[in-house]
C-alpha positions as CSV (number, residue, x, y, z in Angstrom):
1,X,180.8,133.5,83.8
2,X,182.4,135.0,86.9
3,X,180.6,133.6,90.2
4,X,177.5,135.7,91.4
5,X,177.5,137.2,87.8
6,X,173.8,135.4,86.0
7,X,172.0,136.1,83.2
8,X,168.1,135.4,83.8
9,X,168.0,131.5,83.6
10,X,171.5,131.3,85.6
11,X,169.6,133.2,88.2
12,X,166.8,130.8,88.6
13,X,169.0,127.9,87.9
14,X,171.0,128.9,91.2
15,X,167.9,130.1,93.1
16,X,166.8,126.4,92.6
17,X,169.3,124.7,93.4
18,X,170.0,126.5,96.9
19,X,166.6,125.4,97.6
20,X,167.5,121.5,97.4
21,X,165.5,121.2,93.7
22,X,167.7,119.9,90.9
23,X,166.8,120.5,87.4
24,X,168.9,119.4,85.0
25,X,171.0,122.2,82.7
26,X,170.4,125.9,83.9
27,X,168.6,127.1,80.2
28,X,165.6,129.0,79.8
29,X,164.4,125.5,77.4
30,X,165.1,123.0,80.1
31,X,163.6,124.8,83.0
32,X,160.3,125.6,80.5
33,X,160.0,121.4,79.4
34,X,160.1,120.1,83.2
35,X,157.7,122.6,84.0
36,X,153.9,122.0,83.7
37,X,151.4,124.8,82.3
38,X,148.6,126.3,84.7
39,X,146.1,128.4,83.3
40,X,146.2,132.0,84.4
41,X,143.3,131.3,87.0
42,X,145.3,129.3,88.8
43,X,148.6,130.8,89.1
44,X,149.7,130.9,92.8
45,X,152.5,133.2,94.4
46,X,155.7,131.6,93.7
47,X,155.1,130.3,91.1
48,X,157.6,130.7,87.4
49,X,156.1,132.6,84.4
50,X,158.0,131.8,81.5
51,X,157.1,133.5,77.8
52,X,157.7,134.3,74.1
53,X,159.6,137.6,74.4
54,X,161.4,137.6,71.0
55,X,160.0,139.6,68.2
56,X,159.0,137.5,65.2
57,X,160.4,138.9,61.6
């Protein structure tokens, strides 16, 4: 991937990591694990949504 080129996990991969926080391998899967679930009453500005966009067959 050419530099400054990301798909959507690159980007927040590299937003991260600019910011000093270092999590492991820049995939949608690892960013989703070290992550902890907040209920919808609680999300705060800031904060990463992550969710099922793929059509089930």
């Amino acid at each position: 991937m050419e530099k400054g080129h990301f798909d959507c996990s690159g980007l927040i991969y590299a937003m991260l990591r600019s910011n000093g926080i270092m999590w492991g391998i820049g995939i949608t899967d690892t960013l989703v694990k070290q992550g902890k679930r907040v209920p919808k009453t609680g999300l705060q500005v800031g904060y990463l949504i992550f969710f099922d966009s793929y059509k089930k067959f």
